[in-house]
C-alpha positions as CSV (number, residue, x, y, z in Angstrom):
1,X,-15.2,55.6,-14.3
2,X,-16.4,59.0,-14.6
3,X,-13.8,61.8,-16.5
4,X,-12.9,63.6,-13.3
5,X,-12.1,60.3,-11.4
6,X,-10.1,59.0,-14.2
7,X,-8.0,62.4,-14.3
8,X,-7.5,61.8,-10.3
9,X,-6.3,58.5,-10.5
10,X,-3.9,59.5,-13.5
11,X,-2.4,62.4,-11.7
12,X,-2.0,60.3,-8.4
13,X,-0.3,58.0,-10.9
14,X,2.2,60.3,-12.2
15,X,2.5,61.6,-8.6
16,X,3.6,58.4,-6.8
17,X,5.9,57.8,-10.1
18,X,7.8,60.7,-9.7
19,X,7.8,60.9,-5.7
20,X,9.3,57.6,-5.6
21,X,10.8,58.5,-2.1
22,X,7.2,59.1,-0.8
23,X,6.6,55.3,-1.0
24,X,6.2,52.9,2.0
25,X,6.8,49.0,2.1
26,X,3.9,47.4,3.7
27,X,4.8,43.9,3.0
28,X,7.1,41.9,0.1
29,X,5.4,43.3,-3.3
30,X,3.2,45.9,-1.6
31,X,4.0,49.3,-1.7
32,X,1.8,52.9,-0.2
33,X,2.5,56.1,-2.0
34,X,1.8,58.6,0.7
35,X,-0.8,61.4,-0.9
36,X,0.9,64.8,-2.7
37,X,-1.5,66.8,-0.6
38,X,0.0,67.4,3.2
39,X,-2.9,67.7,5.2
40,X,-5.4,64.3,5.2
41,X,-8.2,63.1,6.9
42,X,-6.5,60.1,8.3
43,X,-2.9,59.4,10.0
44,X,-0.9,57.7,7.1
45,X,1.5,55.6,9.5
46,X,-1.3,54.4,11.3
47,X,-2.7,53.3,8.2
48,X,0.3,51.6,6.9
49,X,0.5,50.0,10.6
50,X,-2.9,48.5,10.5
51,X,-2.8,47.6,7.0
52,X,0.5,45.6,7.5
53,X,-1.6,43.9,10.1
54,X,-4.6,42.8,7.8
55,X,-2.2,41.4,4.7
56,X,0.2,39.8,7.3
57,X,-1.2,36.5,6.2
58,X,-1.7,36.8,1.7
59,X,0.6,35.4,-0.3
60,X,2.9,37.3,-2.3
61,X,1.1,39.1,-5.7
62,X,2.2,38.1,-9.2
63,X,4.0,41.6,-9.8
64,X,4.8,44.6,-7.8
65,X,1.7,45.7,-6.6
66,X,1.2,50.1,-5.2
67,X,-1.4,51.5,-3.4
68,X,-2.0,55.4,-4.2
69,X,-3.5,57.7,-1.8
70,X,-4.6,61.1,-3.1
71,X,-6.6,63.5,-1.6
72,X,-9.1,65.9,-3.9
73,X,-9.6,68.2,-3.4
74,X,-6.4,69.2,-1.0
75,X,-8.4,71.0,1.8
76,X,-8.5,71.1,5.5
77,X,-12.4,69.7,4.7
78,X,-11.9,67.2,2.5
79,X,-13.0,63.9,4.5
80,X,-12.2,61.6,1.6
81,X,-9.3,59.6,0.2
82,X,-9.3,58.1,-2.9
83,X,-7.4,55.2,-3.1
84,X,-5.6,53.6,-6.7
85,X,-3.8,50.1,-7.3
86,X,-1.9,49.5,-9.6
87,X,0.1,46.2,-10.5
88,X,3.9,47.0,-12.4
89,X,2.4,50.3,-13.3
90,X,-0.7,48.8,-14.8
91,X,-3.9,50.3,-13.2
92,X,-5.8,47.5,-11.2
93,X,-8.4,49.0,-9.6
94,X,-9.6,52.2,-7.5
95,X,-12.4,53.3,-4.5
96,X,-13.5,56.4,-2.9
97,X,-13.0,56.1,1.1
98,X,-15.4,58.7,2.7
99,X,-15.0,59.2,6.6
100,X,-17.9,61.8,7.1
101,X,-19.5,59.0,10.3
102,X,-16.2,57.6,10.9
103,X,-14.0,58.6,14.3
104,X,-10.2,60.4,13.6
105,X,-9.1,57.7,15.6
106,X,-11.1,54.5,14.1
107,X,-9.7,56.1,10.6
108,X,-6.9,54.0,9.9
109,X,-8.5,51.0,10.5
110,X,-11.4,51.8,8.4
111,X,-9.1,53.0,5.2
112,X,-6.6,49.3,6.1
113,X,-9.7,47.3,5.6
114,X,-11.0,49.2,2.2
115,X,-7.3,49.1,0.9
116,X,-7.1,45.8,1.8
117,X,-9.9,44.2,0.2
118,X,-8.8,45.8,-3.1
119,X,-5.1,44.2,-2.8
120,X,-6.9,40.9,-2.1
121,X,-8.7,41.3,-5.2
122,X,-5.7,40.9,-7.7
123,X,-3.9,37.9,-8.3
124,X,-3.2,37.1,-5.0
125,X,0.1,34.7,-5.3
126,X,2.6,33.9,-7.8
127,X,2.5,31.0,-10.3
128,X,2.6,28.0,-8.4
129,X,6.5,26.2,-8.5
130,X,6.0,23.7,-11.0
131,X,6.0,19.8,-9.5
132,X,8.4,18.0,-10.0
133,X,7.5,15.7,-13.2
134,X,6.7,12.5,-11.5
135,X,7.6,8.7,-13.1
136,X,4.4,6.7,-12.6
137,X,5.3,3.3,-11.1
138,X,5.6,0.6,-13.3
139,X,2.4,-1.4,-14.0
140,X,3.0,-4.6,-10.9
141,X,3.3,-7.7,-12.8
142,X,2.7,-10.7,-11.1
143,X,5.4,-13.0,-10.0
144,X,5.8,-16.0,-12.2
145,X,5.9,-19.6,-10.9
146,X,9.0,-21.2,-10.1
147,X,9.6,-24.9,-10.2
148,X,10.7,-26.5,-7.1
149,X,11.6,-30.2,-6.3
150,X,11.9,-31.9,-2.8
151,X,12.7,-34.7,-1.4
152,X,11.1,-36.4,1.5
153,X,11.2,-39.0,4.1
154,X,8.2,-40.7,4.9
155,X,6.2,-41.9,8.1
156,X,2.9,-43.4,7.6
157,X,0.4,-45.1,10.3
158,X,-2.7,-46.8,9.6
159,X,-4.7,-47.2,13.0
160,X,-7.2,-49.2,11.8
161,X,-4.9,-51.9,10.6
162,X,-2.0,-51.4,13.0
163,X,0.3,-50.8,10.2
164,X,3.3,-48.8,10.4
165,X,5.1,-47.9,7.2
166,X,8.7,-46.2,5.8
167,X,9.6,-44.8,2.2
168,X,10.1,-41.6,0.7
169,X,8.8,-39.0,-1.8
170,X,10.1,-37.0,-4.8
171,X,7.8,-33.9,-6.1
172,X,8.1,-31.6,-8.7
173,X,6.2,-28.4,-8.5
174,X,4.9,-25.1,-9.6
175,X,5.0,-22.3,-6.9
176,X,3.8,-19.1,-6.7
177,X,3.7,-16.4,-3.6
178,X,-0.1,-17.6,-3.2
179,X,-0.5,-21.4,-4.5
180,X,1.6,-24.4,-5.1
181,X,0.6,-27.4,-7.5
182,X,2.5,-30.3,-7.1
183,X,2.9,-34.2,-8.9
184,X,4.8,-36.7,-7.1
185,X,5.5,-40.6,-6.7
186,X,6.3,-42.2,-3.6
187,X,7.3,-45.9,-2.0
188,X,6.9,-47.0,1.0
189,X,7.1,-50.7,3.0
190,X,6.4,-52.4,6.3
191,X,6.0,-55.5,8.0
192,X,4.2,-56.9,10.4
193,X,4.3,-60.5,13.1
194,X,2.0,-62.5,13.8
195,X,1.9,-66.0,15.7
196,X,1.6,-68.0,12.6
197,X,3.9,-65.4,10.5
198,X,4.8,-62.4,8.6
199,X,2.8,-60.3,6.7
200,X,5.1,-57.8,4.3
201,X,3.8,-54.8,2.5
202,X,5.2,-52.2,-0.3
203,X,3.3,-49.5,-1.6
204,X,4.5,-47.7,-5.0
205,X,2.2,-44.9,-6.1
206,X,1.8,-40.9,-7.4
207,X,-0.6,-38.1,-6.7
208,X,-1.2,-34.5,-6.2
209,X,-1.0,-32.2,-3.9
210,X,-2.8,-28.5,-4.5
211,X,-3.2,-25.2,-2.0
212,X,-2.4,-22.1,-0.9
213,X,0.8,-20.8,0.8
214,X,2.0,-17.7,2.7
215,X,5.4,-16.5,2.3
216,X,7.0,-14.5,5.2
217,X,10.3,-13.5,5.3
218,X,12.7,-17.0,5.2
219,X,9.0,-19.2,6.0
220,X,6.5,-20.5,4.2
221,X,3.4,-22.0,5.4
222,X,1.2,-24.0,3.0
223,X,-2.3,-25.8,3.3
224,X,-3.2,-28.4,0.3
225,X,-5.8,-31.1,-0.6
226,X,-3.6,-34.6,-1.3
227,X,-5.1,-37.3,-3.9
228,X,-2.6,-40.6,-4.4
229,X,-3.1,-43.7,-6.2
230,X,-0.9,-46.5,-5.3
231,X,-0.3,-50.5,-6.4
232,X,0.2,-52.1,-3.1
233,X,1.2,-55.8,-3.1
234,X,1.1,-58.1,0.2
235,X,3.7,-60.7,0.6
236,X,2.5,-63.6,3.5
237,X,5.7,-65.6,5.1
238,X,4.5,-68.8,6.8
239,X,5.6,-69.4,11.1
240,X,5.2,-73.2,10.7
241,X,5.1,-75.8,8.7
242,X,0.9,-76.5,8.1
243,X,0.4,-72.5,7.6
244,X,0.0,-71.3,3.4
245,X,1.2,-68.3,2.8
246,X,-0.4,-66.3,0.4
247,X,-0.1,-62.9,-2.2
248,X,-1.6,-60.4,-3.4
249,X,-2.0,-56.8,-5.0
250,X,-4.6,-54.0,-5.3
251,X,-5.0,-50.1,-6.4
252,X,-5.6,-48.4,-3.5
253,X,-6.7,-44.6,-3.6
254,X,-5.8,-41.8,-0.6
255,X,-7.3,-38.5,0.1
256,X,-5.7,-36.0,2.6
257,X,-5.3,-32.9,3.9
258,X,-2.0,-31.1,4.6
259,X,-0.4,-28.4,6.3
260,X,3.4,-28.1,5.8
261,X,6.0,-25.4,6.9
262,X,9.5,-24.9,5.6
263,X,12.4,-22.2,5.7
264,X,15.1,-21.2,3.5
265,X,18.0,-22.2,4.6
266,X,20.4,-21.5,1.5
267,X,19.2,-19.1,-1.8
268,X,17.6,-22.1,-3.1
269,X,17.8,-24.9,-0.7
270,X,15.2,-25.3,2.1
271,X,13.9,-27.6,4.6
272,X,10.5,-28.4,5.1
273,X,8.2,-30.8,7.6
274,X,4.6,-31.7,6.9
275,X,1.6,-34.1,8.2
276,X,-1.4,-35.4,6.0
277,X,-4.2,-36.7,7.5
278,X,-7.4,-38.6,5.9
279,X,-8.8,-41.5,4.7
280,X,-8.0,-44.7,2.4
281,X,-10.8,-44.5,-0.2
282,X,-10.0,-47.8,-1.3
283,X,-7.7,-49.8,0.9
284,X,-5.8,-53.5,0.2
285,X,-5.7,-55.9,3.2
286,X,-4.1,-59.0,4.2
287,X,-6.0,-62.0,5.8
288,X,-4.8,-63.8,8.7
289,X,-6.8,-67.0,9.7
290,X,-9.2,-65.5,8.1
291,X,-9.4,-62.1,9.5
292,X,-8.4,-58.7,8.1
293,X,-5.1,-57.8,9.2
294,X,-2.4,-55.7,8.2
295,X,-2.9,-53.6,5.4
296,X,-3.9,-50.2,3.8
297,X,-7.4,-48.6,4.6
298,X,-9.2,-46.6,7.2
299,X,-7.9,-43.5,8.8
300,X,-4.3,-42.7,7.2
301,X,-1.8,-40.3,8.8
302,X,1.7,-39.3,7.1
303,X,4.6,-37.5,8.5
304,X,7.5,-36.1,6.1
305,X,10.7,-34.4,6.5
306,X,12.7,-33.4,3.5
307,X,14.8,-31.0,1.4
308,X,13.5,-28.6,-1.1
309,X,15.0,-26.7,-4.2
């Protein structure tokens, strides 16, 4: 800044300071302090007009921002304005505006646009209202397993032997939202007629049953792999007089499949149905005149409908 245009902006200062009823709102913190000098180059509310139109859209300034206008020197042919900013009295900035190519009319427009792009050039808003100090969520821990127990009533059918047998099922388990693990023991019996007699059959065994589940709302559907070991004895009962009955016992080994379904009923009480299917891996027959007859092996299907805490 050269001496002369320093003294120009200082005496604009002091004018606008002390002509405090001179000054013009444009928008919230900016203000126009209309030049000391009554005759100008350019139409002052025409200015303000068109400058209210280019800083419709800035955000409010940090401070109370003025715009000074002073004409130098204060002659009919002076076809400049010199324009000062200043931000709560603090000098921000300055620019000569010449018109000397520019139309009376197209004046206002042209000084709107210089003035403006000096205003835009301060800090432009006020500090940003602080945010709200946020609680970060709480690290998600996963559930931990609950132990469940159920009891069941069993169905079981062996095709290959025509063998239909009844017993139940206890389980204890360890259940998550994704996966249940499960250990359980289990009994069942049947019978079945021939001509010549009875064959009877009891099963006692344990296994386990491991998969996934899905949990929604009051449902739960699980899928699981089923291995059981059992002792089966068979129990012959002779028709007639010249037949021997006989007796016998065996491990037999089960693997299955399962898909089981079950709803809450109570807080902690819930009923559940489920079907296994698979194959005896090693089965225990009966013999009949000397053919196989009932017993366990071959394709394996079991139906059960219980209670579960």
């Amino acid at each position: 800044m050269t001496a002369s245009r320093a003294g120009v902006f200082v005496a604009a200062s002091l004018f606008a300071s002390s002509a405090s009823a001179a000054e013009i709102t444009v928008i919230a913190g900016v203000r126009v302090a209309t030049p000391a000098c009554p005759i100008t180059p350019v139409s002052v509310p025409e200015f303000v007009d068109s400058l209210r139109v280019e800083l419709a859209g800035r955000a409010r300034a940090a401070g109370g921002t003025l715009v000074t206008l002073a004409i130098e020197p204060c002659d009919a042919a002076t076809a400049r304005v010199h324009v000062g900013i200043t931000i709560d009295a603090h000098p921000a900035g300055e620019r000569d505006v010449g018109f000397e190519d520019i139309a009376v009319e197209a004046r206002p427009r042209a000084l709107a646009l210089a003035v403006a792009e000096l205003v835009r050039a301060q800090p432009s808003s006020s500090p940003p209202l602080p945010t709200p100090a946020t609680t970060p969520p709480p690290p998600t821990v996963p559930a931990r397993p609950t132990v469940g127990f159920s009891a069941d009533a069993l169905f079981e059918r062996l095709p290959n032997r025509d063998t239909t047998l009844w017993g139940g099922r206890l389980t204890a388990s360890l259940d998550s939202p994704r996966w249940s693990l499960g250990l359980f023991g289990e009994a069942v019996a049947g019978e079945h007629g021939y001509d010549v007699g009875e064959v009877e059959l009891q099963s006692f065994g344990a296994g386990l049953v491991a998969g996934p589940r899905w949990i929604a709302g009051r449902l739960t559907l699980a899928t699981a792999l089923v291995g059981a070991l059992g002792w089966t004895r068979v129990q012959g009962h002779a028709g007639e007089a010249d037949v021997i009955a006989g007796r016998g016992s065996g491990l037999t080994a089960a693997v299955r499949a399962r898909v089981a379904l079950s709803s809450i009923v109570v807080s902690v009480a819930s009923v559940r149905a489920f079907v296994e299917g698979g194959w005896i891996a090693r089965g225990f027959d009966a013999t009949v005149d000397g053919a196989r007859a009932a017993g366990l092996s071959g394709a394996t299907v079991v139906f059960g409908l219980g209670l579960g805490l």
